[in-house]
N, C-alpha and C positions, 0 to 999 in steps of 0.2 A: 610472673609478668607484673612487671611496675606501670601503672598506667595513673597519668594526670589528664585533666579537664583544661579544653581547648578555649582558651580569652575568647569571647563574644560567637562563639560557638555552639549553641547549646546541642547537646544530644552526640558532642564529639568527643573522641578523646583521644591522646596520643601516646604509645609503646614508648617508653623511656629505651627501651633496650636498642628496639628496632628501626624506630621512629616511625612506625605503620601509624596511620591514623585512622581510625576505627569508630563504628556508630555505636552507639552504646544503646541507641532504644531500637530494638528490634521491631517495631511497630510501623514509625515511621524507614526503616529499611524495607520492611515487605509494602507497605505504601509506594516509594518511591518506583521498587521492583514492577509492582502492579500498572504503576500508569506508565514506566517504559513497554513495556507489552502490551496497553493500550495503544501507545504510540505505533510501535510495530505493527502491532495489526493493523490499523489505521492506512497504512501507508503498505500495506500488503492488499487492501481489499481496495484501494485507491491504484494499485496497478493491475488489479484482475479488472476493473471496473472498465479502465481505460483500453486493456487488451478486448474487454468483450465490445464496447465501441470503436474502437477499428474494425474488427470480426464484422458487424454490423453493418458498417459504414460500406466493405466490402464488399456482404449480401447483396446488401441495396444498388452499389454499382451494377451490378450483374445481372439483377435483376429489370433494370433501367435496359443493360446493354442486349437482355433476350426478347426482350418488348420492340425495340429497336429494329432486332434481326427477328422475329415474328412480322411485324408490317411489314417489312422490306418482303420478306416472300409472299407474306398475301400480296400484297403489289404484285412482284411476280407472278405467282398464279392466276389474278386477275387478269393480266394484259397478257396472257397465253391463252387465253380464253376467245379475245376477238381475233 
């Protein structure tokens, strides 16, 4: 494999044969690797985050809406009373 270093690129180089263009510092490749997978995660825990506030958000209605229907029957029960 013939390979030359890429003008104002540093850490690049490109296949003569193939024209792949290729990192040559393995460093900054596991680097790069690393904070995409930060990214990823990121935006994985940023939609669990938001599914379990919906979920929540839900709770709360229902729980709003048996408060709701609890008074109404005490009402009821009350006014069966006289």
């Amino acid at each position: 494999m013939e390979i030359y270093k890429i003008k104002d690129h540093e850490g690049l180089v490109k296949d003569k044969h193939s024209g792949a263009i290729l990192l040559s510092n393995h460093a900054k490749a596991n680097e790069y690797l690393n904070k995409k997978k930060a990214i990823e995660d990121g935006r994985k825990m940023a939609s669990e985050i938001n599914t379990i506030k919906e979920r929540l958000d839900g709770i709360e209605k229902m729980q709003d809406e048996l408060s709701d229907i609890k008074s109404i029957l005490l009402k009821l029960a009350g006014s069966g009373k006289e």
